[in-house]
N, C-alpha and C positions, 0 to 999 in steps of 0.2 A: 814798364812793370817788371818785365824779366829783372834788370838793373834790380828793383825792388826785393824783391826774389832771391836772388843773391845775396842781397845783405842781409833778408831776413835771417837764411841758414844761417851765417853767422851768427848776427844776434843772437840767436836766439839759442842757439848752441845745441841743434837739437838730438847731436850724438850724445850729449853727455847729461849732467844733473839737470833739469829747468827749473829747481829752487835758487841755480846761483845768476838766472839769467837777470839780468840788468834793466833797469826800466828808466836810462837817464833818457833817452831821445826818444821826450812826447810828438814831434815831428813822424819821428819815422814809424815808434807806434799806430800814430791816425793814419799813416798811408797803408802799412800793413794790415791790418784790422778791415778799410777800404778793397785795399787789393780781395784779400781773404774774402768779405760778403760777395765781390762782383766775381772771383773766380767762382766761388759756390753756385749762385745765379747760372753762370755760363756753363756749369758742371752737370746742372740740374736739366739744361735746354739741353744739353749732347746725350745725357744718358736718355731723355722723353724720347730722342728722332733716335738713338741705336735700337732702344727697344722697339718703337716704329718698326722702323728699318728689318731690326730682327721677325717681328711679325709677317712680313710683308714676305722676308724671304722663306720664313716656314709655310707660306698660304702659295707661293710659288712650288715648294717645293713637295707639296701636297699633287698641286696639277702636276709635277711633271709624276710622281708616282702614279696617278686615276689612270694619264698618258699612256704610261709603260706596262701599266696592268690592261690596258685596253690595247696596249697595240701587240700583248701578249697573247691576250686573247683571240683576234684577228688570227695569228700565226697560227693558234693552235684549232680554231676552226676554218682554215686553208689547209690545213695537213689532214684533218676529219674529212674534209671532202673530198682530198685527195684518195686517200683511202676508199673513201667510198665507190670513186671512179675506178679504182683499179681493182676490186671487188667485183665490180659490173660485168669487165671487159674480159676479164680473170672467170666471170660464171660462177662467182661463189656470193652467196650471200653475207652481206655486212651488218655483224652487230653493232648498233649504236651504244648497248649499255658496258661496251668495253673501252676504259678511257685509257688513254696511254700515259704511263707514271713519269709525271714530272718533276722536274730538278728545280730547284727553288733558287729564282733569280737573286746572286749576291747584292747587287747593285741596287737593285729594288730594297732588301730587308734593308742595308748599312742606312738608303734615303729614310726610310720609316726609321729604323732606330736612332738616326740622328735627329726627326723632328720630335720625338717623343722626348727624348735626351733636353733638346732646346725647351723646349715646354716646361721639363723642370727646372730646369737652370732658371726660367724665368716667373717661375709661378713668386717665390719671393719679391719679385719687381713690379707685380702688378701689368704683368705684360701683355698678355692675352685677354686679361678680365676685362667685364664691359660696365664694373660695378664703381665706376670711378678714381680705380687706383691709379694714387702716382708716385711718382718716382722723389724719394725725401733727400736729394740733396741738397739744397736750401736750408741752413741752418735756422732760417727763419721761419722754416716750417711748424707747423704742430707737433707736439711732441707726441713722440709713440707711442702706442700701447706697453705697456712691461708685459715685458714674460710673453711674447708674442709670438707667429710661428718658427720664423728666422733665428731664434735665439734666444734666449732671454736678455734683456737690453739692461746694460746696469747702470747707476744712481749713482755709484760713484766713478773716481778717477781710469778706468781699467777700460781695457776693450771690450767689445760684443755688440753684436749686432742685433739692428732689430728686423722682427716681423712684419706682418700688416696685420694692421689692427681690425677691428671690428668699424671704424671709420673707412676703412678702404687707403687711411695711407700706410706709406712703405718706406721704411725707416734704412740704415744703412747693410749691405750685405755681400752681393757682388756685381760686379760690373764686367765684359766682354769685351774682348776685342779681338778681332780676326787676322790673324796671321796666317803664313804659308800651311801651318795644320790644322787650318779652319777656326774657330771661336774657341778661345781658351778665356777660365777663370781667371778674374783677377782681384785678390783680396780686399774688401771696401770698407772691414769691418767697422774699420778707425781712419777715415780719410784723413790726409795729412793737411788737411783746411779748418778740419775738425779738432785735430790735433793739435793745430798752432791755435785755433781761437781757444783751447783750454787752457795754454802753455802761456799766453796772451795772460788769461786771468787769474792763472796762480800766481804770474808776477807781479799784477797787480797787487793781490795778496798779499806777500810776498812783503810788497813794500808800506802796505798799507799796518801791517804789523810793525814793521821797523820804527815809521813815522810816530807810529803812537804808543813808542814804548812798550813795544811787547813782553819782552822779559820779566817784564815787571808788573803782567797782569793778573789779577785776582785768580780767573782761570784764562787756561790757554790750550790747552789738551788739545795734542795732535802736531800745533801749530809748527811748521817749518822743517817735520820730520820728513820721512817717505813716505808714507800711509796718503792715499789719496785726499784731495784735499773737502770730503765728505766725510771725514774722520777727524778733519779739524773742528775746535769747539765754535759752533754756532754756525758752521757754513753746511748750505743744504744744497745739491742740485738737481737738476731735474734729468730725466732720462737718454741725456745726450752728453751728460755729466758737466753738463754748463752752469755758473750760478745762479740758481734763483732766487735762495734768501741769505742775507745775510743777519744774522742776530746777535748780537753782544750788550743788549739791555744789561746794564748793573752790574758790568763790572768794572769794580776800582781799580784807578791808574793807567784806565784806558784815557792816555792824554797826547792829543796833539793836533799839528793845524792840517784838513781836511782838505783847503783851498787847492792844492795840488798832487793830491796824492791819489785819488780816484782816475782821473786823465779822462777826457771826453770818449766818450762812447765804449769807453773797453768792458765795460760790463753791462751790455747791453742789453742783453737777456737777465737781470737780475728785475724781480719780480717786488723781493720786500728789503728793503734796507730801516735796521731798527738799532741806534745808538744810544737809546732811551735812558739816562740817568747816568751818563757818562762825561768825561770830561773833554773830549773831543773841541776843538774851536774852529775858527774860519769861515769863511762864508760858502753862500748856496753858489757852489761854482758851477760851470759847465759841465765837470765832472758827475755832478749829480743831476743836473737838471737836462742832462741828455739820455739818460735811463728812461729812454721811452717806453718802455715793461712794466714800470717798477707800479706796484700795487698798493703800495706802503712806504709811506715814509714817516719814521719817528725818530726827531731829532731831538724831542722836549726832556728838559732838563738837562742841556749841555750849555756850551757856551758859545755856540754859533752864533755869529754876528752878522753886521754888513744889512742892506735891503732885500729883500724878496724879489729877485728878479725879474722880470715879464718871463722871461726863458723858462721862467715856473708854467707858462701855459704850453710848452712840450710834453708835459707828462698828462699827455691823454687820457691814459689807462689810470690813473691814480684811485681810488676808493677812499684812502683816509691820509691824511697830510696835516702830521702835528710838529709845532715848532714853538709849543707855549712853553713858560720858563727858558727863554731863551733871552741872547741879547740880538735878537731880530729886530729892525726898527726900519721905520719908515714906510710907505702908504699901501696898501694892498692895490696891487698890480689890476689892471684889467683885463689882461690876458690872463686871468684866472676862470674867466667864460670858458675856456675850453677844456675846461676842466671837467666835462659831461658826467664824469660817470663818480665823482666826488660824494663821496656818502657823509663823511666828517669831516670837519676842517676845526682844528686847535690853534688860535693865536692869543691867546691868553694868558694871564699868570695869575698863579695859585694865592692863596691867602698868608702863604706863606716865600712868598719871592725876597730873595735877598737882596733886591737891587733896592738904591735907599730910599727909591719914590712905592717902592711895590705894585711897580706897574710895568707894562712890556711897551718896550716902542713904537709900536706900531702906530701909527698916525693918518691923518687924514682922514674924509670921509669914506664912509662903506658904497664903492662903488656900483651904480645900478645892474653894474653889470652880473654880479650878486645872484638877481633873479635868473640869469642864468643855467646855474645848477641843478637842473629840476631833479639830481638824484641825492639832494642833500638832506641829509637826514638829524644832524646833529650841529650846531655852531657855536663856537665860544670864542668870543671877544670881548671878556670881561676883565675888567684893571688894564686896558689898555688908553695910550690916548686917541683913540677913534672921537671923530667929532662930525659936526654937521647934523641935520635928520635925518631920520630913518628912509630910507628911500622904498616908495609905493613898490617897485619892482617887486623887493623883498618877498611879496605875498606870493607870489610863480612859486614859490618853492614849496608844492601844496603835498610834498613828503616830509616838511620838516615839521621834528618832533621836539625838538630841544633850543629854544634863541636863549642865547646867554649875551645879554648888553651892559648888564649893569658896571658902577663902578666906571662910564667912561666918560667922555666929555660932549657927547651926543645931546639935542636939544631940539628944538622945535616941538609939535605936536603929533600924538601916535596918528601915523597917518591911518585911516577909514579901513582900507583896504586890507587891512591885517585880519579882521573878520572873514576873510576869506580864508584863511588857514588852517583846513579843518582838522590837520594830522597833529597840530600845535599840543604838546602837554605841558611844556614847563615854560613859563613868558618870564624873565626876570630881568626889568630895563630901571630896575631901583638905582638910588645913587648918583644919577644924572641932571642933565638940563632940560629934562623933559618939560613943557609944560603944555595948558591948555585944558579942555576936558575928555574927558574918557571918552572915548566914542562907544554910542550906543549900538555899533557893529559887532563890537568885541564881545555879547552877545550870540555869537557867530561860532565862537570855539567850543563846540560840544564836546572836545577832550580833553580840553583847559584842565591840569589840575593844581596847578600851580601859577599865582597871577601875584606878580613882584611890582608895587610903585611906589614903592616907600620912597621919604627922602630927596622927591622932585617937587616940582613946581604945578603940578598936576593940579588943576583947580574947578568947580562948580561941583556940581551936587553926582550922588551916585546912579549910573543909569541902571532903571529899573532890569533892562535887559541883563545884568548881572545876575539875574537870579534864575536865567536859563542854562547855568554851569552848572550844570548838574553832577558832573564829577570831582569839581572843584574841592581841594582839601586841605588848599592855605588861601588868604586872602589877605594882603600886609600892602594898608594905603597908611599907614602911618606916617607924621611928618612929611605932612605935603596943606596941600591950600586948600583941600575938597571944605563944602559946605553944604547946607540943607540939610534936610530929614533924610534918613534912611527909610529906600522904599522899600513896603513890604512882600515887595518879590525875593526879597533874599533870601526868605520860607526858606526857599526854595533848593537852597544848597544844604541836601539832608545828608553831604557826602562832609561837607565840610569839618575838619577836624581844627583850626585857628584859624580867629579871627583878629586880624587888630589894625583898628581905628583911633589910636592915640595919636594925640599930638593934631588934631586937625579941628576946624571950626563947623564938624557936623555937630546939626541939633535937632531938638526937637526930644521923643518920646520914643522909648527901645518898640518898636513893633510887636505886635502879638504873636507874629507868623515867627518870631525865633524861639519859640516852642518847638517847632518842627525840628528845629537845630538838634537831632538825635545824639549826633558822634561828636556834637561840639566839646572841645578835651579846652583850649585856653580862650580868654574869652581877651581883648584890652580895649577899654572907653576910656582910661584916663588921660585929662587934660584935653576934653571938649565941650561941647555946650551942650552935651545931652542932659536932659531934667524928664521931671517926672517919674512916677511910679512903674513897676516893670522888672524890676531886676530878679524876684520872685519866677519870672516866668521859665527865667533859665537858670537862675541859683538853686530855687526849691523844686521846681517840677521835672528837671533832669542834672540833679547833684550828683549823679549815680556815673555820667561822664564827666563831665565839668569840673575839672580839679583848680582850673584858675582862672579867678576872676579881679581882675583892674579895674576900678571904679574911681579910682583918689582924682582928685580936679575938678570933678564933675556934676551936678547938679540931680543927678538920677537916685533914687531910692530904689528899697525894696518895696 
């Protein structure tokens, strides 16, 4: 590691600019970066046992003061009795309330002023306190308090140290070591481990501009000046001035291939990376999918390519991971289970995707593993080629609010268990190979507001259990196979604002209970087998919402 060590200085050149340091040997990067975490680690266990160590000798040196003040004491009441005796012997009587003026022990104050001295030195380190303070050399630590008692701690490129927060940790400050004139300060403000992992990710920077045409981007303010590199446009850090977000959504000319320009782990504290509507290409390399931090990622509307790696299930921490509008292809990974704390997931493409099928690569079926993600809150895999059915797991996800399937190549029947999904509002699995009948579970979704089967294979009659959506406010079984009468539990959706039933072989006579139908705004029956009298119920008796009504094909009057 020394050997290591060595060549970093050079590298990295760290007497002079660190804008012109170099980032061709990803080799010696990953070992540097390595060296750097485990020196930190090792930094972090010497300063806990000095401060130890320091405690131990201010509580010794406490006793030897009690010691000396007591064996002071001793002396001075041997000498009072001496007195006393020689008062006796002498025939003269001995006042006790005369005390003899004493000279104040040097050796004694310098031990007290030196434990009091040490006390402050280490109130910043959490030394003495029993409130769980520790010692933050560990870059992987939690980030400080700002503005804390040590210092205030800054957000950008520059030195300063921190406090201890109101959490009880203790950020960087000073560190001790004891020489022939005892414990002397040593400046921690900006440890040189600290120092190189920022130097580490300006280069990244650095090159990560070069790669993708910087000169030449829309904006770029700050970039590759002296201004800390929290002054460049879109980079944020956090109070150790390491990155945490990186942002460059929207802007033009940001173009180039990503596959090596990140490098495994050097940004590893980086919390959000968002290249959102950029021209960026290459695939989801190591470089990205070893940002074990990262909180965010939006790569949608670029032109990343290649598979979704398993290595995609590293990012533990992840909340939202979009990659629709992309040229992403191939099966979703089942190492996306450890994806625990996933709020959204985007693999989609928009209505307006210029690839010349308008649809994303993604393929195969929706892995069980899916269910999973119990903190999923949002999913779009719509205009992709996902196939197979829907798998039962699915329903675990009883935070999701949003399944977007349509538009894909999926098929079989909704399986039962989907009624279980009571946080469900918008269902849209139109455009598929769905088929079979509706299950009378789906019934089940009290916050349905939105239910999409257009366009499948969907077939038998409507289950009366549809008419317990009570919040429902689109309903589109259009062009599909359903038949039978419509039951008169549909009353029931008094929230519903359209309804359409075109294209299918229901029949029979419009129900009386779509009276109830208050908010109903479009109404579409044509091109089915409904007859009979009825259409009066909701044409005439609530024309007052009902601005459109489809009747052509069909057999029903007023």
């Amino acid at each position: 590691m020394e050997d290591v060590w060595v060549r970093v200085c050079s590298f990295l050149d760290v007497g002079g600019d660190l804008v012109r340091t170099t980032t061709a040997n990803h080799g010696l990067r990953d070992a540097v970066l390595k060296f750097a975490f485990e020196e930190c680690s090792s930094l972090e266990a010497q300063m806990s046992s000095l401060l130890a160590q320091r405690k131990a000798e201010r509580q010794a040196a406490r006793e030897a003061v009690r010691a000396a003040k007591a064996a002071k004491a001793r002396a001075r009441e041997m000498r009072r009795e001496q007195r006393r005796l020689e008062a006796e012997a002498m025939g003269l009587a001995y006042d006790e309330t005369v005390e003899e003026e004493e000279e104040e022990d040097d050796e004694i104050v310098k031990m007290e002023q030196a434990i009091v001295e040490s006390e402050d030195e280490d109130d910043g380190h959490g030394g003495d306190e029993d409130d769980g303070g520790q010692v933050g050399m560990s870059l992987e630590a939690e980030e400080p308090e700002l503005g804390g008692g040590g210092g205030g701690g800054h957000s950008e490129g520059g030195s300063g140290c921190y406090g201890k927060s109101h959490h009880g940790h203790v950020g960087y400050g000073e560190s001790y070591r004891r020489g022939s004139g005892g414990w002397k300060a040593v400046d921690l403000s900006v440890p040189p481990l600290l120092r190189l992992a920022r130097a580490i990710e300006r280069a990244v920077l650095v090159r990560f501009y070069q790669a993708t045409g910087g000169d030449e981007w829309s904006r770029r303010s700050g970039w590759l000046t002296s201004k800390p590199v929290t002054r460049w446009q879109g980079v944020v850090c956090d109070g150790r001035g390491l990155l945490s977000r990186l942002n460059l959504e929207r802007i033009a000319k940001l173009d180039g291939d990503l596959s090596h320009v990140l490098g495994r782990g050097l940004l590893r504290f980086c919390q959000q990376l968002c290249l959102f509507n950029t021209n960026v290409s290459g695939h989801l390399s190591p470089g990205v999918t070893s940002l074990t931090n990262l909180r965010l990622l939006r790569l949608n509307k670029t032109r990343i390519n290649g598979p979704i790696p398993p290595e995609i299930g590293n990012l533990v921490n992840l909340v939202e991971l979009w990659l629709s509008d992309t040229n992403v292809s191939g099966p979703i990974p089942r190492e996306i289970r450890h994806l625990i704390h996933l709020e959204r997931l985007g693999l989609s493409a928009s209505e307006h995707n210029q690839s010349t099928t308008g649809r994303m690569g993604i393929n195969g079926s929706i892995p069980p593993e899916i269910g999973e993600l119990r903190s999923l809150k949002k999913l779009w895999l719509q205009r992709t080629r996902i196939s197979g059915p829907i798998p039962p797991e699915i329903a675990k996800l009883q935070n999701l609010t949003h399944l977007y399937l349509f538009a894909t190549d999926i098929s079989g029947s909704i399986p039962k268990e989907i009624g279980n999904m009571e946080s469900l509002q918008y269902l849209h699995l139109e455009q598929t190979d769905l088929s079979g009948p509706i299950p009378p579970q789906i019934g089940g979704l009290k916050n349905l507001e939105e239910l999409y089967l257009s366009e499948t294979y969907i077939s038998g009659s409507i289950p009366c259990e549809l008419g317990s959506l009570v919040r429902l406010k689109r309903l589109w079984l259009m062009h599909t196979s359903l038949s039978g009468h419509l039951p008169p539990e549909l009353g029931g959706l008094r929230q519903c604002l359209y309804i359409c039933l075109n294209n299918t072989a229901i029949s029979g006579p419009l129900p009386g209970s779509f009276s109830q139908l208050a908010n109903l705004r479009e109404l579409y029956l044509h091109d089915t087998e409904l007859e009979g009298r009825g259409l009066g119920i909701v044409w005439g008796y609530r024309s007052a919402a009902l601005n459109s009504l489809n009747r052509s094909g069909c057999a029903i009057t007023v």
